[in-house]
C-alpha positions in Angstrom: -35.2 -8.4 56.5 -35.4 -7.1 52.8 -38.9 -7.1 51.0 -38.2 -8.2 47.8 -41.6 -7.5 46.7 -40.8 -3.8 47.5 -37.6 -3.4 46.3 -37.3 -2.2 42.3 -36.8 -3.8 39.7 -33.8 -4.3 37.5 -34.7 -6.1 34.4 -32.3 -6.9 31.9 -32.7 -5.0 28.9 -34.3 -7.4 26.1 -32.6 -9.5 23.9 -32.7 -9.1 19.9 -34.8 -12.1 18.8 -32.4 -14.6 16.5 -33.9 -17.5 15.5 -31.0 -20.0 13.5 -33.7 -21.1 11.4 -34.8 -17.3 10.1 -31.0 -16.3 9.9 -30.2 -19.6 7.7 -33.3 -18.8 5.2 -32.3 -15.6 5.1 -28.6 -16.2 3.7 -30.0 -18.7 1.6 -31.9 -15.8 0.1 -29.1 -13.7 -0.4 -26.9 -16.1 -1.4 -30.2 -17.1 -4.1 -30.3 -13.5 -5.0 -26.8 -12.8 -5.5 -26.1 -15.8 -7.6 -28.6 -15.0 -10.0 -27.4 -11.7 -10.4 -24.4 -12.8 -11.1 -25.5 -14.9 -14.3 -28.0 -11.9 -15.1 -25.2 -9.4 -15.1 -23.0 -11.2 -16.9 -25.5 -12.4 -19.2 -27.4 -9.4 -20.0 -24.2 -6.9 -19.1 -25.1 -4.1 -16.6 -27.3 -2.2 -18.5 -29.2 -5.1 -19.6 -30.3 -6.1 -15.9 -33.0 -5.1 -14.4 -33.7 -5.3 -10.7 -36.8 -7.2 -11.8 -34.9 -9.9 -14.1 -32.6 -10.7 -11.1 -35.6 -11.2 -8.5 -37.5 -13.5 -11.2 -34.4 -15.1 -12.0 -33.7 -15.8 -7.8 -37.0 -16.6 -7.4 -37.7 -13.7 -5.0 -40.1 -10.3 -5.4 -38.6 -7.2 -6.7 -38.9 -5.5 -3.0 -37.2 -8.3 -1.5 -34.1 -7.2 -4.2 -34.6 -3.4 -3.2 -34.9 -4.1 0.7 -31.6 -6.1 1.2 -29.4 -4.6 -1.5 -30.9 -1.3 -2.3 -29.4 0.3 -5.7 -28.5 -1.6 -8.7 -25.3 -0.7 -8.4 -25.0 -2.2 -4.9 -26.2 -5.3 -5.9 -23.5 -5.6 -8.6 -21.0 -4.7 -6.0 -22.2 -7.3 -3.9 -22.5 -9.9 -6.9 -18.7 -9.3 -7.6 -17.4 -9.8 -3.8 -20.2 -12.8 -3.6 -18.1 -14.3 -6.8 -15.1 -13.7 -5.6 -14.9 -14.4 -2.4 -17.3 -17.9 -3.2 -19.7 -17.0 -0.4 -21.4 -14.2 1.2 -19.1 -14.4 4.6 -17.5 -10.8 5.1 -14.0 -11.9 5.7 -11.5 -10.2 3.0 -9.7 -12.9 0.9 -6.5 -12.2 2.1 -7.2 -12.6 5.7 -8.9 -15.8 5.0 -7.2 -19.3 6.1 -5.9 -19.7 2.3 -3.7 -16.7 2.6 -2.7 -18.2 5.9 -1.8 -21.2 3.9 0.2 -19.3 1.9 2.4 -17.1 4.3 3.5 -20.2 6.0 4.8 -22.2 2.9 8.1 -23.0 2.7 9.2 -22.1 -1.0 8.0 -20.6 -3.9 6.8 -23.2 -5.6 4.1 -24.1 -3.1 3.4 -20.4 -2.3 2.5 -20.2 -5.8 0.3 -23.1 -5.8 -1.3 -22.2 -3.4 -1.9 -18.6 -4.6 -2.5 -19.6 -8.7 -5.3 -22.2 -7.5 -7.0 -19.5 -5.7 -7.0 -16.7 -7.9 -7.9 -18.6 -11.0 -11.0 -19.9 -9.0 -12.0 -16.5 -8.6 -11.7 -15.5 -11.7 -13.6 -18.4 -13.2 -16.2 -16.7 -10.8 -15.8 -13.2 -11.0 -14.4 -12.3 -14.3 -17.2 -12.0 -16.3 -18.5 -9.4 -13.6 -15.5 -7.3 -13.6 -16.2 -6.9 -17.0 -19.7 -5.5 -16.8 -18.3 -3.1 -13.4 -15.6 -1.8 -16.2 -18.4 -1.4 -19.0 -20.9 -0.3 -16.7 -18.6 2.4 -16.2 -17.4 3.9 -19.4 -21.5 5.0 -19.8 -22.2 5.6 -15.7 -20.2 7.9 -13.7 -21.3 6.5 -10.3 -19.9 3.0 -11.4 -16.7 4.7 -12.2 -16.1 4.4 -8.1 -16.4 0.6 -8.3 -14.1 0.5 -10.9 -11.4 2.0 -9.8 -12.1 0.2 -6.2 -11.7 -3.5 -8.2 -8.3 -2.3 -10.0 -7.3 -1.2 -6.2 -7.8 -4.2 -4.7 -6.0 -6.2 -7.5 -2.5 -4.3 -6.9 -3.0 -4.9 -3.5 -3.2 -8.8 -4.0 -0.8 -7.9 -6.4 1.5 -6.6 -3.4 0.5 -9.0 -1.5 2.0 -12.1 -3.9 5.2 -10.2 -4.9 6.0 -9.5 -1.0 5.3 -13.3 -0.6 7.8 -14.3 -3.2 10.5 -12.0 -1.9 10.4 -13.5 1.2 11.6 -16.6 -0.1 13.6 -15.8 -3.4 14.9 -12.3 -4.7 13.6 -11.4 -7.8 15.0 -11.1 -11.1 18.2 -8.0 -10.8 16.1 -5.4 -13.3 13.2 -5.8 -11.5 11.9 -3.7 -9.2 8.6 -4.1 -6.9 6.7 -1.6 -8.5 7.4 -3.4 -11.9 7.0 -6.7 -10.2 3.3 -5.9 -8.7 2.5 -4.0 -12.4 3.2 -7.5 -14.3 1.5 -9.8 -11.5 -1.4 -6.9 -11.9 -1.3 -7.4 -15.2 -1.4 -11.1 -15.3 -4.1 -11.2 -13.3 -6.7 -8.8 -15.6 -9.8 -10.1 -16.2 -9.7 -9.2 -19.4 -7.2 -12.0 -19.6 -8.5 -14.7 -17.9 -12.0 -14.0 -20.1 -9.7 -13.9 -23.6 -7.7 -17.3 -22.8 -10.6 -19.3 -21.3 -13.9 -18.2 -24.0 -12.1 -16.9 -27.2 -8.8 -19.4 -26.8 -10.3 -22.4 -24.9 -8.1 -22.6 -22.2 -9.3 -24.4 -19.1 -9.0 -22.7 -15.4 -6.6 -25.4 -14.4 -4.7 -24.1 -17.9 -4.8 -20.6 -16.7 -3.6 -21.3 -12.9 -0.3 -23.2 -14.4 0.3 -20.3 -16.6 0.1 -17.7 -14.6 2.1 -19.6 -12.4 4.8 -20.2 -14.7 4.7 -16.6 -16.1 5.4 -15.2 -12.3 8.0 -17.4 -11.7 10.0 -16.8 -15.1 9.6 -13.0 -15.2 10.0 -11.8 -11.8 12.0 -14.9 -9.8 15.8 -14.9 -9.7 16.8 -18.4 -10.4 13.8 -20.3 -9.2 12.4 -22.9 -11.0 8.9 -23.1 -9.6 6.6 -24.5 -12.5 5.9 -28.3 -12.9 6.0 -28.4 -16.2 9.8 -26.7 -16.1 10.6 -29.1 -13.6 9.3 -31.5 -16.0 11.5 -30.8 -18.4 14.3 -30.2 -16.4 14.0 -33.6 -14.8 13.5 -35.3 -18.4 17.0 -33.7 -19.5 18.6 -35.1 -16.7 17.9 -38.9 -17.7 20.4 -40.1 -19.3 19.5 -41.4 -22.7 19.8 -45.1 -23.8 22.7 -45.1 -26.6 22.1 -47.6 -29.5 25.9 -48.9 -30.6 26.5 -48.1 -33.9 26.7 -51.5 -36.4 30.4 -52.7 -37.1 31.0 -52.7 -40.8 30.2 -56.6 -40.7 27.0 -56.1 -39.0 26.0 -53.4 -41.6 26.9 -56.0 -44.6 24.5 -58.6 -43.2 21.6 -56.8 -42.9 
């Protein structure tokens, strides 16, 4: 018979200690943190912002800042993906379940609903942050990285939309991909989104029906896909009411 009491040991190695409650305080942190520098950056503009501004701003001490973001510069990267993406989860927006959403639609029309909605959403929360990444790197070559990363990953959303809308309408005959991503790349600079809404007034939901409109008529081979074309296209349909003309004797009796 064995002795147990003799025989090693095998423990288990130890667990990492996760408490729910310390992870949740600790995205709430972040999430704190990053949404203040978001309004600090976009406020003050990159060179403006301090690491000590955006800790009193979060309500947080300046090595709390330092331990979880490091650099500056990190912590505007992370501001801009935070605004983006509308939270601080790690999935890329075009594996997330909108995008799903979107691949599965049926026609253009509700591909670019679904698609316009999101993007100008983003923008409304990222735009202004964009900016100060582009400004912060006319005057700092290590921002000039970031830079050129954000224009990246806007032609490959841009790629993304116009292989979306191929697959369910050709585009126009003189357009090619590479011209089509250039003007949905185009469409979607921040630059844009900053000029129509601040200096013009436009609202986002103004924004999203343009730029859905504005894909549709320059890159889609008869599709009408806006609602207000459809609108209008419906409204010429009706036939109008036709007043008779008066009779010579009505016309005398009035």
């Amino acid at each position: 018979m064995l002795d147990v009491s003799s025989a090693p040991s095998r423990a288990a190695p130890p667990r990492p200690y996760r408490s729910a409650i310390r992870e949740r305080r600790a995205r709430e942190t972040r999430e704190r943190i990053l949404a203040a520098a978001g309004a600090e950056f976009v406020r003050a503009g990159y060179a403006g912002t301090t690491i000590r501004s955006v800790a009193s701003a979060a309500g947080v001490s300046m090595p709390t800042v330092e331990l979880v973001f490091g650099t500056k510069s990190r912590l505007l990267q992370a501001a801009i993906s935070f605004a983006i993406r509308g939270d601080v989860d790690p999935i890329p927006m075009l594996q997330r379940n909108w995008a799903a959403r979107a691949a599965a639609s049926a026609s253009v029309l509700e591909f670019l609903t679904i698609v316009g909605r999101v993007l100008a959403e983003a923008a409304q929360r990222s735009a202004g942050l964009v900016l100060a990444a582009f400004e912060a790197a006319n005057v700092d070559e290590s921002m000039r990285a970031l830079a050129d990363e954000l224009r990246a990953h806007r032609a490959e959303t841009a790629a993304w939309i116009v292989d979306g809308l191929t697959r369910r309408s050709p585009l126009r005959a003189e357009i090619t991909r590479k011209r089509a991503i250039d003007i949905v790349w185009l469409l979607m600079d921040p630059h844009g989104f900053c000029a129509l809404t601040q200096d013009r007034g436009w609202t986002r939901h103004q924004f999203e029906r343009w730029f859905m409109d504005s894909v549709s008529r320059l890159l889609v081979e008869r599709e009408t896909t806006a609602p207000e074309t459809e609108l209008r296209s419906s409204s010429r349909s009706r036939p109008r009411s036709r007043r008779s003309n008066p009779s010579p004797k009505q016309e005398r009796t009035r």
